[in-house]
mmCIF file of the N, C-alpha and C atoms, coordinates in Angstrom:
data_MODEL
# 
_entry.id   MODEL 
# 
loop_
_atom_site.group_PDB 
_atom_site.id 
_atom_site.type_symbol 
_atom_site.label_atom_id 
_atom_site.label_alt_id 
_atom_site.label_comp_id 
_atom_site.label_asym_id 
_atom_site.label_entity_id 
_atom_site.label_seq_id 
_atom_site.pdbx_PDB_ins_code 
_atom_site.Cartn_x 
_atom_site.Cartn_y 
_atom_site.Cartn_z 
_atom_site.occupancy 
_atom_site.B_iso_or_equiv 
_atom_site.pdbx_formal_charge 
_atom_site.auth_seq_id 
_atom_site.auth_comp_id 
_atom_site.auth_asym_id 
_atom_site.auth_atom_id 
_atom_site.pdbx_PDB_model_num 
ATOM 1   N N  . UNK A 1 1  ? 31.077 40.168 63.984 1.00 0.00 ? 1  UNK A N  1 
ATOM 2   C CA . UNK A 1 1  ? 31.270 39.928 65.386 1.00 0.00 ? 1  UNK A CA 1 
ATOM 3   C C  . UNK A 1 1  ? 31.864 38.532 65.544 1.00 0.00 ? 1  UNK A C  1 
ATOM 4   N N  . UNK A 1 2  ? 32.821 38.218 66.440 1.00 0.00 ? 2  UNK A N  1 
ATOM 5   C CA . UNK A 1 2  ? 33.138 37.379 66.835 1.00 0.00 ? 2  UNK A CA 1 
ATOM 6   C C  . UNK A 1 2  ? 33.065 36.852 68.029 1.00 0.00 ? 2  UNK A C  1 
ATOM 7   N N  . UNK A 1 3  ? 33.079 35.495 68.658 1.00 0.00 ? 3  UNK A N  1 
ATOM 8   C CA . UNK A 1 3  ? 32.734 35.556 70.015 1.00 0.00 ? 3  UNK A CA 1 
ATOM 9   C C  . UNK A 1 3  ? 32.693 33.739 70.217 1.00 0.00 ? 3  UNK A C  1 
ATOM 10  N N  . UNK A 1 4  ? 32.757 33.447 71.443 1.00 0.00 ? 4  UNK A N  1 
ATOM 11  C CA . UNK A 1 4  ? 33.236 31.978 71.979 1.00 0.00 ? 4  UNK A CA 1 
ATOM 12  C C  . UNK A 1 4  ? 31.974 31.836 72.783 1.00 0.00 ? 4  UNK A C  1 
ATOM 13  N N  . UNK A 1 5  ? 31.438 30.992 73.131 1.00 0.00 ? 5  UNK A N  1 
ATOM 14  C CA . UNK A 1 5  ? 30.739 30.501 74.465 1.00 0.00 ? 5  UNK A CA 1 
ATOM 15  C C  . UNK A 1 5  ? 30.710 29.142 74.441 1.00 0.00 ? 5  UNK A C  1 
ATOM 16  N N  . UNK A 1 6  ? 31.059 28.032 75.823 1.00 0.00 ? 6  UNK A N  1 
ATOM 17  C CA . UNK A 1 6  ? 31.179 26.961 76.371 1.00 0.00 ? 6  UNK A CA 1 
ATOM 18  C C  . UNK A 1 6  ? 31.846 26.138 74.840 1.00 0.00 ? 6  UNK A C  1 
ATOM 19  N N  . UNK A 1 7  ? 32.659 26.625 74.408 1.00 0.00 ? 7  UNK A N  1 
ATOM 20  C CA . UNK A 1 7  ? 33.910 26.212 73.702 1.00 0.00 ? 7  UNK A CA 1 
ATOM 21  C C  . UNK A 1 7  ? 33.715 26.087 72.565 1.00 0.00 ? 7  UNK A C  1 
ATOM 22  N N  . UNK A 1 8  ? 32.677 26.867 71.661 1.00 0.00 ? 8  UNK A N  1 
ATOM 23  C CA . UNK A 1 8  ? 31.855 26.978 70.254 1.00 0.00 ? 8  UNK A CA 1 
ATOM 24  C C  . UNK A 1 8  ? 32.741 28.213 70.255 1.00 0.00 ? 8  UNK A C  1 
ATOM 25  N N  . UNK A 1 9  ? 33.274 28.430 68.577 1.00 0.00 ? 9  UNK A N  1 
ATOM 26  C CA . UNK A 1 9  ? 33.055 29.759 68.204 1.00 0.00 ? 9  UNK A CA 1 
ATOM 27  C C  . UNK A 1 9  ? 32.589 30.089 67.394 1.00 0.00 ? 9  UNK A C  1 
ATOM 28  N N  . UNK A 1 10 ? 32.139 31.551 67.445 1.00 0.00 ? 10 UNK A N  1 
ATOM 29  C CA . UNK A 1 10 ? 30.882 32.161 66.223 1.00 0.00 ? 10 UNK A CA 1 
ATOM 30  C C  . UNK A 1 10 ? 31.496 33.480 65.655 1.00 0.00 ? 10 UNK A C  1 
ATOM 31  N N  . UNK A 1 11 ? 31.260 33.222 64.686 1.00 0.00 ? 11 UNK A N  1 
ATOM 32  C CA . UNK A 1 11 ? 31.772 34.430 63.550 1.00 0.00 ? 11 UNK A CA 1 
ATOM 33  C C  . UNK A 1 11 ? 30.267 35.255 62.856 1.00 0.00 ? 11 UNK A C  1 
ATOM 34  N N  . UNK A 1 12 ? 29.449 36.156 63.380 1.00 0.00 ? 12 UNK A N  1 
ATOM 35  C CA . UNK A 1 12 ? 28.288 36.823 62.564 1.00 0.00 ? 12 UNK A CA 1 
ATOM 36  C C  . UNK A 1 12 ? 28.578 37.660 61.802 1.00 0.00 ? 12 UNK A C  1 
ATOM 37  N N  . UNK A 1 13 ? 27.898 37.265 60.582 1.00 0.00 ? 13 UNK A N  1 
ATOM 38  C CA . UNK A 1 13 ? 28.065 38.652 59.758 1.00 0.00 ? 13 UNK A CA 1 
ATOM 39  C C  . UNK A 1 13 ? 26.825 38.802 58.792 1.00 0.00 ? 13 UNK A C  1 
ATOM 40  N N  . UNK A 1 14 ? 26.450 40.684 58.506 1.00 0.00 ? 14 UNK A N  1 
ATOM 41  C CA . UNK A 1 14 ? 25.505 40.420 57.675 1.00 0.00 ? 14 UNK A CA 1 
ATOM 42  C C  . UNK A 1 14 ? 25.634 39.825 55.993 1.00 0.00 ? 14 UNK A C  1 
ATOM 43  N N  . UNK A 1 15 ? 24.506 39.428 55.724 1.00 0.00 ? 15 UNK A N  1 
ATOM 44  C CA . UNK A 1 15 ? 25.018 38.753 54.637 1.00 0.00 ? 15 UNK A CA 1 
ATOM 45  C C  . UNK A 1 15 ? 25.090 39.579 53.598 1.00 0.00 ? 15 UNK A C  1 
ATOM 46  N N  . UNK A 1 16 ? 26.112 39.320 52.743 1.00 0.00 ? 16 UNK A N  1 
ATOM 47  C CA . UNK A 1 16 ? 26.230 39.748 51.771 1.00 0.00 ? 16 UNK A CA 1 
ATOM 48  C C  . UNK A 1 16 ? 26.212 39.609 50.289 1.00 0.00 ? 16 UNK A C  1 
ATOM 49  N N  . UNK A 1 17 ? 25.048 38.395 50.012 1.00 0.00 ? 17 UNK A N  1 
ATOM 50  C CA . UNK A 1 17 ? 25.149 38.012 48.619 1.00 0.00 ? 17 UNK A CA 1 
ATOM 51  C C  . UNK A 1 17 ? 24.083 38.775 47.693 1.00 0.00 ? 17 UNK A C  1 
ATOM 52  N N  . UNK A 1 18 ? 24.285 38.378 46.316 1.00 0.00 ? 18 UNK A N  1 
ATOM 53  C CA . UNK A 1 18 ? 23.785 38.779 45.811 1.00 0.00 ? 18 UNK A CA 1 
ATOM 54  C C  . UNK A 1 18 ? 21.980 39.270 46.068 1.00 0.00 ? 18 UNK A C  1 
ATOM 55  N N  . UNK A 1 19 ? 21.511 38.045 46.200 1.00 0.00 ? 19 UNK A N  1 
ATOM 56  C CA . UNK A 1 19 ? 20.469 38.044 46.566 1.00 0.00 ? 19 UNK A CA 1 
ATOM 57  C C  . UNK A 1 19 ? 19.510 39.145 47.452 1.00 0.00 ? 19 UNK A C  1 
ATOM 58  N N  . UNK A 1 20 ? 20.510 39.021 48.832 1.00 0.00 ? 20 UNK A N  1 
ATOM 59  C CA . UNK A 1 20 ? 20.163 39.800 49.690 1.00 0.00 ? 20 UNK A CA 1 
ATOM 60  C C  . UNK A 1 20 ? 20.153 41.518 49.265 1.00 0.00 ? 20 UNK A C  1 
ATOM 61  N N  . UNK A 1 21 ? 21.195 41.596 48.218 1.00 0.00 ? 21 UNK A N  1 
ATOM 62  C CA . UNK A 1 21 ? 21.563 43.153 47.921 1.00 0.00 ? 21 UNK A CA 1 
ATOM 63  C C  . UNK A 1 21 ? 20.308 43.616 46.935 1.00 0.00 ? 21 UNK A C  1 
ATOM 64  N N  . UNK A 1 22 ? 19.713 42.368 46.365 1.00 0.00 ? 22 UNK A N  1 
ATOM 65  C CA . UNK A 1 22 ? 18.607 42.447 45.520 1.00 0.00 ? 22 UNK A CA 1 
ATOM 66  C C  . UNK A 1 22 ? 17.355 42.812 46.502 1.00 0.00 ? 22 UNK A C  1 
ATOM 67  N N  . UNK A 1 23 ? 17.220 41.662 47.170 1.00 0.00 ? 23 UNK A N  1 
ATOM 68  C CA . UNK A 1 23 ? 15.924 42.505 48.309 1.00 0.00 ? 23 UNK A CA 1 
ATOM 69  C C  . UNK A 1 23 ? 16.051 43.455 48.956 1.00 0.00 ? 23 UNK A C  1 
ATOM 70  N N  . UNK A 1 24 ? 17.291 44.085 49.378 1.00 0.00 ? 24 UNK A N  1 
ATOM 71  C CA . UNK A 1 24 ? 17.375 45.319 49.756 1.00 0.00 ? 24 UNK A CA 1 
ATOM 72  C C  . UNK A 1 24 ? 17.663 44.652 51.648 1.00 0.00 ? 24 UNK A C  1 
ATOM 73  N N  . UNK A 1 25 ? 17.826 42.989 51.700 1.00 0.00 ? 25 UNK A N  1 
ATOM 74  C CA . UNK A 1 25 ? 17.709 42.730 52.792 1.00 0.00 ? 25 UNK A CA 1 
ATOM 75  C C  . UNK A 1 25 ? 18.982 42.555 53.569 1.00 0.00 ? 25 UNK A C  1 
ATOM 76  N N  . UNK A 1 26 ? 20.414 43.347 53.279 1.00 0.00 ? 26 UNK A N  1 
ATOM 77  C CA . UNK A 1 26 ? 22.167 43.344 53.636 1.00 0.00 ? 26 UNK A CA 1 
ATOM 78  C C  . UNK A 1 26 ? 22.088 43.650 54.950 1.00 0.00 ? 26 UNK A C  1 
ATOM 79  N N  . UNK A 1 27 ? 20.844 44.247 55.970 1.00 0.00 ? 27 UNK A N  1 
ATOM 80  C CA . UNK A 1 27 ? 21.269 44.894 57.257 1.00 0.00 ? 27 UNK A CA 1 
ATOM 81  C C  . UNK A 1 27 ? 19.924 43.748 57.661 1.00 0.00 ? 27 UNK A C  1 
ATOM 82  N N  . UNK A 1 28 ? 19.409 43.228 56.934 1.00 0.00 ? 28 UNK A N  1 
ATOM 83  C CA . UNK A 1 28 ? 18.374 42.242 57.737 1.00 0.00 ? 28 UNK A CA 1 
ATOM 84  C C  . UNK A 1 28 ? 18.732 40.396 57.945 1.00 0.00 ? 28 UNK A C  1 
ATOM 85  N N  . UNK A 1 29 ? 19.430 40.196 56.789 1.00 0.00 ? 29 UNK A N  1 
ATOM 86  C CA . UNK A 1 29 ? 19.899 38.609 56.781 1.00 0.00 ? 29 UNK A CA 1 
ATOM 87  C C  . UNK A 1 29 ? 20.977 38.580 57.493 1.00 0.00 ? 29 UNK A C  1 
ATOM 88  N N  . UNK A 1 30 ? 21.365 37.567 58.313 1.00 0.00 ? 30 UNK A N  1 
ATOM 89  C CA . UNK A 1 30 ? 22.770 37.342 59.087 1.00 0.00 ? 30 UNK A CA 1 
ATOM 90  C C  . UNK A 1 30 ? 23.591 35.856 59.318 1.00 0.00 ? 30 UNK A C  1 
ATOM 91  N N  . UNK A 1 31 ? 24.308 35.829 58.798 1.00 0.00 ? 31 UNK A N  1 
ATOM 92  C CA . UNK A 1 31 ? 24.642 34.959 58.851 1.00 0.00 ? 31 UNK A CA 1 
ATOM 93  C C  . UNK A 1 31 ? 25.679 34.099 59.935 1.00 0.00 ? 31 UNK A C  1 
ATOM 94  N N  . UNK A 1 32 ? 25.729 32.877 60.241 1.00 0.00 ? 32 UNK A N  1 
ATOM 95  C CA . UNK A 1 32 ? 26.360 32.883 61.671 1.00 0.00 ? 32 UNK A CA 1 
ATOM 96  C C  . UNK A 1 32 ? 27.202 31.444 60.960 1.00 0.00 ? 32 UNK A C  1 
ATOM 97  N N  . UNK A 1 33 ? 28.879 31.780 61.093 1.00 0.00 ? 33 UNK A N  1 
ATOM 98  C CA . UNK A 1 33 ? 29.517 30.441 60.925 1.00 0.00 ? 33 UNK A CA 1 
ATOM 99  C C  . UNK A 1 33 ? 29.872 30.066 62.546 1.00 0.00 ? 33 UNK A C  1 
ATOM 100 N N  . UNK A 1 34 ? 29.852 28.884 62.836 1.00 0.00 ? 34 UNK A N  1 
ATOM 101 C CA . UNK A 1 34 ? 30.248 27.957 64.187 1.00 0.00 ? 34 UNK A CA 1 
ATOM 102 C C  . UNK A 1 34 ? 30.792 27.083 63.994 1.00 0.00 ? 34 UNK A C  1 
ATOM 103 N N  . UNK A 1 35 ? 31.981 26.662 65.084 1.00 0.00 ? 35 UNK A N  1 
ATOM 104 C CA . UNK A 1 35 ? 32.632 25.504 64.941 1.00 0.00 ? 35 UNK A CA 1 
ATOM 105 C C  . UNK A 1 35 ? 33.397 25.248 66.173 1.00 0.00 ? 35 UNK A C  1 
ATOM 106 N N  . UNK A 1 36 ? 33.564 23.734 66.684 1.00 0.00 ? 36 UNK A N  1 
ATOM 107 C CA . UNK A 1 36 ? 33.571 23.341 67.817 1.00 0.00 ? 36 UNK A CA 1 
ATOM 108 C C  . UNK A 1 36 ? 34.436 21.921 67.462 1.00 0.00 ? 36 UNK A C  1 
ATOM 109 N N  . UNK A 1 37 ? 35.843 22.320 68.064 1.00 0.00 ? 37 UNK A N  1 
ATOM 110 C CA . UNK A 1 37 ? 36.622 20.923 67.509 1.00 0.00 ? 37 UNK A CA 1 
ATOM 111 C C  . UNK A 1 37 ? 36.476 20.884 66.230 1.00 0.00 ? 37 UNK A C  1 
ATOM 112 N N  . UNK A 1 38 ? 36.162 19.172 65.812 1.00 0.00 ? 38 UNK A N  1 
ATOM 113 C CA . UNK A 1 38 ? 36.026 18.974 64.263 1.00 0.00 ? 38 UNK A CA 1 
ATOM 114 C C  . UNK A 1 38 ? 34.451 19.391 64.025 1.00 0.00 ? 38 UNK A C  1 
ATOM 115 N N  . UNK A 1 39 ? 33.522 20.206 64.337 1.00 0.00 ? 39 UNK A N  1 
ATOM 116 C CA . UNK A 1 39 ? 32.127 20.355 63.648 1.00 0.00 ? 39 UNK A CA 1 
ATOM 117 C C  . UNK A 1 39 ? 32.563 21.634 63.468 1.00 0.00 ? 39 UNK A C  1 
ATOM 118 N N  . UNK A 1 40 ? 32.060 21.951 61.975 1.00 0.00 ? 40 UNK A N  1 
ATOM 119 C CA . UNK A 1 40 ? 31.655 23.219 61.884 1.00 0.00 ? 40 UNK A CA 1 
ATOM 120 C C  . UNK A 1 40 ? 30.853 23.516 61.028 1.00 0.00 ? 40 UNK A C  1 
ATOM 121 N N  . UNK A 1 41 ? 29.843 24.751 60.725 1.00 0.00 ? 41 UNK A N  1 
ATOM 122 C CA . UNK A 1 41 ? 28.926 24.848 60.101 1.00 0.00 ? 41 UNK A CA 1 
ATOM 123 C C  . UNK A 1 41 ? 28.406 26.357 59.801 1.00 0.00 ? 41 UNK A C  1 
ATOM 124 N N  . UNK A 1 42 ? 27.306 26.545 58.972 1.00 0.00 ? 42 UNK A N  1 
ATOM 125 C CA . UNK A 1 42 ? 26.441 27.807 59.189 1.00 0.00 ? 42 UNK A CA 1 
ATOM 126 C C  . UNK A 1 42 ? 25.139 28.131 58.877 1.00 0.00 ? 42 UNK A C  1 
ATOM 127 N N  . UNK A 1 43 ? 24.735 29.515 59.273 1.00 0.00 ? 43 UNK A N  1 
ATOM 128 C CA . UNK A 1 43 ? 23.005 29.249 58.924 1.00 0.00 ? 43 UNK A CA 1 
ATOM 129 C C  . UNK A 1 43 ? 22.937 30.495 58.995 1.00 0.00 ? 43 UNK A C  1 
ATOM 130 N N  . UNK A 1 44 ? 21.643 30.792 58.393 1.00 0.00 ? 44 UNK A N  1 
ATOM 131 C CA . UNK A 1 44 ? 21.389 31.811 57.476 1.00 0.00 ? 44 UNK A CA 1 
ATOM 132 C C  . UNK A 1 44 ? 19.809 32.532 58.499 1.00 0.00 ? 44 UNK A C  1 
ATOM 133 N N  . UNK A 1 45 ? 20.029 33.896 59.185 1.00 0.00 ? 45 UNK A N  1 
ATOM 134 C CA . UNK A 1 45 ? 19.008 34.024 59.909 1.00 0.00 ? 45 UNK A CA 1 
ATOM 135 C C  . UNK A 1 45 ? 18.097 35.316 59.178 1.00 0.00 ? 45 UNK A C  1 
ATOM 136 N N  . UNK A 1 46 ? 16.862 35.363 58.909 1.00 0.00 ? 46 UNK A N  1 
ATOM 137 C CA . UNK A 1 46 ? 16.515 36.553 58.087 1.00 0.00 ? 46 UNK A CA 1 
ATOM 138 C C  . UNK A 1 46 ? 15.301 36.344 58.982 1.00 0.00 ? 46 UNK A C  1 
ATOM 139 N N  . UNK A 1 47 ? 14.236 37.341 59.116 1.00 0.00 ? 47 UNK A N  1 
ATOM 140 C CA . UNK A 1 47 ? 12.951 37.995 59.243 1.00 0.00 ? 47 UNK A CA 1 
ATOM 141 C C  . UNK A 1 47 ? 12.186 37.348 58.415 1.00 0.00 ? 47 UNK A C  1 
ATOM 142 N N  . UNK A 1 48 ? 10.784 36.752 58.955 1.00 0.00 ? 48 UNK A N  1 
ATOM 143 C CA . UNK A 1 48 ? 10.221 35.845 57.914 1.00 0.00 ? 48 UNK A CA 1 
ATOM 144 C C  . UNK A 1 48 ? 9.172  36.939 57.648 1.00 0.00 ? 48 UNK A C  1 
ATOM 145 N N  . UNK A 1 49 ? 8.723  36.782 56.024 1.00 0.00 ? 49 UNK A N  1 
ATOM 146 C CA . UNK A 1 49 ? 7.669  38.097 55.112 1.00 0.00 ? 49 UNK A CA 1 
ATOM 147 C C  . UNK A 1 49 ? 6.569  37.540 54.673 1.00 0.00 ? 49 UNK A C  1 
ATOM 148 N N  . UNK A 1 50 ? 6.367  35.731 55.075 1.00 0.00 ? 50 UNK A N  1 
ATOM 149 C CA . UNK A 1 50 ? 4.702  35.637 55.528 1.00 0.00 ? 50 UNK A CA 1 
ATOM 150 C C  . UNK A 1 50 ? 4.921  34.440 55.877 1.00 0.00 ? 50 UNK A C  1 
ATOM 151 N N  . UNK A 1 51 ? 3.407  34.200 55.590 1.00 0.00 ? 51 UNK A N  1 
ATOM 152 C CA . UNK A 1 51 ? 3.484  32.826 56.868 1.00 0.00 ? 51 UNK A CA 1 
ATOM 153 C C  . UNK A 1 51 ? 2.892  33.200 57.936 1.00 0.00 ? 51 UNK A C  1 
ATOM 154 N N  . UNK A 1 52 ? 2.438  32.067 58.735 1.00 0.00 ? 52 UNK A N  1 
ATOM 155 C CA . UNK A 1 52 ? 2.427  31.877 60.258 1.00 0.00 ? 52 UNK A CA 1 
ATOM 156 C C  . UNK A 1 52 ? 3.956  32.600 61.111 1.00 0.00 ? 52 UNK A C  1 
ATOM 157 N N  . UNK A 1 53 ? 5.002  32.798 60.561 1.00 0.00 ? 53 UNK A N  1 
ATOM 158 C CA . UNK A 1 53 ? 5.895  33.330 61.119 1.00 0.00 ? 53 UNK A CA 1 
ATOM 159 C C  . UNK A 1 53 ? 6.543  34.579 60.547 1.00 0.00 ? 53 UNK A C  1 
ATOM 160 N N  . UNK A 1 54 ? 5.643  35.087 60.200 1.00 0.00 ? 54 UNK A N  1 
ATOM 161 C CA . UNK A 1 54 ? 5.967  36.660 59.258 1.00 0.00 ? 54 UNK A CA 1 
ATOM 162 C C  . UNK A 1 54 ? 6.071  37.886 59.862 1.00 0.00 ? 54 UNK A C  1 
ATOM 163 N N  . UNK A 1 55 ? 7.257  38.760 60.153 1.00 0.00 ? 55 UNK A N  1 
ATOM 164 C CA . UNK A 1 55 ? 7.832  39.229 61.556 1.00 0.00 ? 55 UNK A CA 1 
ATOM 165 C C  . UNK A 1 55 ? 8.581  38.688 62.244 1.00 0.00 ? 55 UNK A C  1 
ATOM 166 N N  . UNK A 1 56 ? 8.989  37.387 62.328 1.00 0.00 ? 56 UNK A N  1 
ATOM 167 C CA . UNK A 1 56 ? 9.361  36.971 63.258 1.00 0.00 ? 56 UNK A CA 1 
ATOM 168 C C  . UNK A 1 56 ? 11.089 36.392 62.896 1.00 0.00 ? 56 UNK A C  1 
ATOM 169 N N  . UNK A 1 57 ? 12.555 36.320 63.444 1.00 0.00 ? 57 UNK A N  1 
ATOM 170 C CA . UNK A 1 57 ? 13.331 35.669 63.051 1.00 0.00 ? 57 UNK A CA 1 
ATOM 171 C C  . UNK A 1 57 ? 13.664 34.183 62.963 1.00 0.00 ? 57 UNK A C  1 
ATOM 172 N N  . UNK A 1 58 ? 14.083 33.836 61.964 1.00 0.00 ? 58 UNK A N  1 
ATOM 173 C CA . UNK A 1 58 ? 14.006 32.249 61.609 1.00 0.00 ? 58 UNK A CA 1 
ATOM 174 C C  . UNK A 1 58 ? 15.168 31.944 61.016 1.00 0.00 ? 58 UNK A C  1 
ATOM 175 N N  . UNK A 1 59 ? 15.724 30.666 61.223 1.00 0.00 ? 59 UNK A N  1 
ATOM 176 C CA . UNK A 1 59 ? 16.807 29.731 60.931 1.00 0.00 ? 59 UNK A CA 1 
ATOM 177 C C  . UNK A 1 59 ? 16.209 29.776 59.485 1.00 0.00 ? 59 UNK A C  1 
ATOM 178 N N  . UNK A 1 60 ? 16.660 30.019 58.081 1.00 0.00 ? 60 UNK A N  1 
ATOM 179 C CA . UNK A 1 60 ? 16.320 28.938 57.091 1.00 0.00 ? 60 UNK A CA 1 
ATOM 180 C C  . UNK A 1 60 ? 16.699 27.660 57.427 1.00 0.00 ? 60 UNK A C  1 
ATOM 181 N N  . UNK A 1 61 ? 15.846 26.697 57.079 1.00 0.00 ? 61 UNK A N  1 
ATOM 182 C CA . UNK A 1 61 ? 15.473 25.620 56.431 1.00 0.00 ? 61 UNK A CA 1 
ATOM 183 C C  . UNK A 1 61 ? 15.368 24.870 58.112 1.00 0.00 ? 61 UNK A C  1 
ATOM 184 N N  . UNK A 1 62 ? 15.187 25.918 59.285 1.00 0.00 ? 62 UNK A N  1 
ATOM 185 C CA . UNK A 1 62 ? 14.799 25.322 60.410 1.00 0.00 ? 62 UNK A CA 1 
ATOM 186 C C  . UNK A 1 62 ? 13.275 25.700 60.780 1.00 0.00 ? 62 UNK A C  1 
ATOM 187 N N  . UNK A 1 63 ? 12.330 26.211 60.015 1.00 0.00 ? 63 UNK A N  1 
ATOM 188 C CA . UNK A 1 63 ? 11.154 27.224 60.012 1.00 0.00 ? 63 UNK A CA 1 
ATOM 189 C C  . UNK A 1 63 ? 10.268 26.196 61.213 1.00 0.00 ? 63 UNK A C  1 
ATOM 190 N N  . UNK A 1 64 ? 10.159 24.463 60.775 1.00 0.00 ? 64 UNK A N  1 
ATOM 191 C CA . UNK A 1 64 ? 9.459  24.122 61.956 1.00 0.00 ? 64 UNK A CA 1 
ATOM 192 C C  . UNK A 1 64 ? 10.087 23.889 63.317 1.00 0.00 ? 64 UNK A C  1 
ATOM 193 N N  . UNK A 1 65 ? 11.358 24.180 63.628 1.00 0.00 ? 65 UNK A N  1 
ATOM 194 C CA . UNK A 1 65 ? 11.554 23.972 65.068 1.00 0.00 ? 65 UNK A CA 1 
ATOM 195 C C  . UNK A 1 65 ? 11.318 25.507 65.198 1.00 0.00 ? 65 UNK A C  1 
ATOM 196 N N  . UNK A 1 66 ? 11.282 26.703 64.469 1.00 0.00 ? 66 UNK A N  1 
ATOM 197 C CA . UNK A 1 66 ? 11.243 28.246 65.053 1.00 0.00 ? 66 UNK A CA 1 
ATOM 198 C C  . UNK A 1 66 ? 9.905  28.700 65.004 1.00 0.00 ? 66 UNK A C  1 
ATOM 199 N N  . UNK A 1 67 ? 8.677  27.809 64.363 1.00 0.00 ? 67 UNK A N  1 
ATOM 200 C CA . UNK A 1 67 ? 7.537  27.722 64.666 1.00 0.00 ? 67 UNK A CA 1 
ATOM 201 C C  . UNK A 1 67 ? 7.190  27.121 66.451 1.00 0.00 ? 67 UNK A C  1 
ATOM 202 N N  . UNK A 1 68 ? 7.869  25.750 66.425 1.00 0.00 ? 68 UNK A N  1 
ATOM 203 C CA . UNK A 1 68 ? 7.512  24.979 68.019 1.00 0.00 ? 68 UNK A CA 1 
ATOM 204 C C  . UNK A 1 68 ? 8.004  26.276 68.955 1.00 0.00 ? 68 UNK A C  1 
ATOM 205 N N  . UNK A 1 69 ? 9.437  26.715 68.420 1.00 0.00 ? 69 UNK A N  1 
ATOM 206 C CA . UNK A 1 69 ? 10.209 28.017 69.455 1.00 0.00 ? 69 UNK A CA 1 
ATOM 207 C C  . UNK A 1 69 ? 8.981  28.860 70.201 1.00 0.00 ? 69 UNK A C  1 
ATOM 208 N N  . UNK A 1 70 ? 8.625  29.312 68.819 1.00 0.00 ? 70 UNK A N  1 
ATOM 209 C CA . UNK A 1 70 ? 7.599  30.559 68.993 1.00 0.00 ? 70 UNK A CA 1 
ATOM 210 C C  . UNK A 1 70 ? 6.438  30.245 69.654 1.00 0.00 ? 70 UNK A C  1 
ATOM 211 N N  . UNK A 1 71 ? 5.851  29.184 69.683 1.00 0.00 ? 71 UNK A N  1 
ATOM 212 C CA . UNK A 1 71 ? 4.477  28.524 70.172 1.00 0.00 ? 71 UNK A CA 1 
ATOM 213 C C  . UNK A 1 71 ? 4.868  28.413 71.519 1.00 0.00 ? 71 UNK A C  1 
ATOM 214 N N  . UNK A 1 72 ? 5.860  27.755 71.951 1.00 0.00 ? 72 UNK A N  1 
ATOM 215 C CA . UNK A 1 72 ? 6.315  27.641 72.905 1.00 0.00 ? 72 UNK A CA 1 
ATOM 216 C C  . UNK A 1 72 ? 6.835  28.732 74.304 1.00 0.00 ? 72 UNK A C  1 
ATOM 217 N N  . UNK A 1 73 ? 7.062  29.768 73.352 1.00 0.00 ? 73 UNK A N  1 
ATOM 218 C CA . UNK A 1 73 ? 7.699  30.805 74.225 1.00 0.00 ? 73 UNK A CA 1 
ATOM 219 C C  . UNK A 1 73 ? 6.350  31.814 74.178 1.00 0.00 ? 73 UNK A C  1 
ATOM 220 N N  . UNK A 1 74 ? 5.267  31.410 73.202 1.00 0.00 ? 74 UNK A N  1 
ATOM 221 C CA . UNK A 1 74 ? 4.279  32.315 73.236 1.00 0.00 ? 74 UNK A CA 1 
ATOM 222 C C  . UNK A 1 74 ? 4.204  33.639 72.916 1.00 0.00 ? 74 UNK A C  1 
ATOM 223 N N  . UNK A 1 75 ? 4.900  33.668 71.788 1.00 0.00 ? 75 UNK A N  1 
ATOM 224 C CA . UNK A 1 75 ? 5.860  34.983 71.433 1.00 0.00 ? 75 UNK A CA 1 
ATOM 225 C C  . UNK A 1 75 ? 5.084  34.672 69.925 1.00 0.00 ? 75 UNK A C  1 
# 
């Protein structure tokens, strides 16, 4: 998928590495590239399988702001 909002654009796709084809997780991990002017970047969104946030979707390597998210939204 592709797609623009307030002058970002985003490219999603599921992921496709090795890894993921190993967990069986190709329709669950997603990956999102963005870029805005000169920033650009990406991040890696999968279903967390324990934890305090197990069920739930999460940024890797953002787990404590999608913990505050979740506390927050009470979800």
């Amino acid at each position: 998928m592709d797609t623009e909002r307030k002058g970002w654009s985003f490219t999603v796709l599921f992921s496709n590495t090795a890894r993921a084809h190993e967990l069986g997780k190709t329709h669950d991990w997603v990956v999102i590239y963005y870029e805005k002017d000169d920033e650009e970047s990406q991040c890696t969104v999968v279903t967390a399988t324990q934890g305090s946030l197990k069920g739930k979707r999460v940024i890797r390597g953002r787990e404590k702001q999608c913990r505050q998210y979740y506390k927050n939204t009470g979800d």
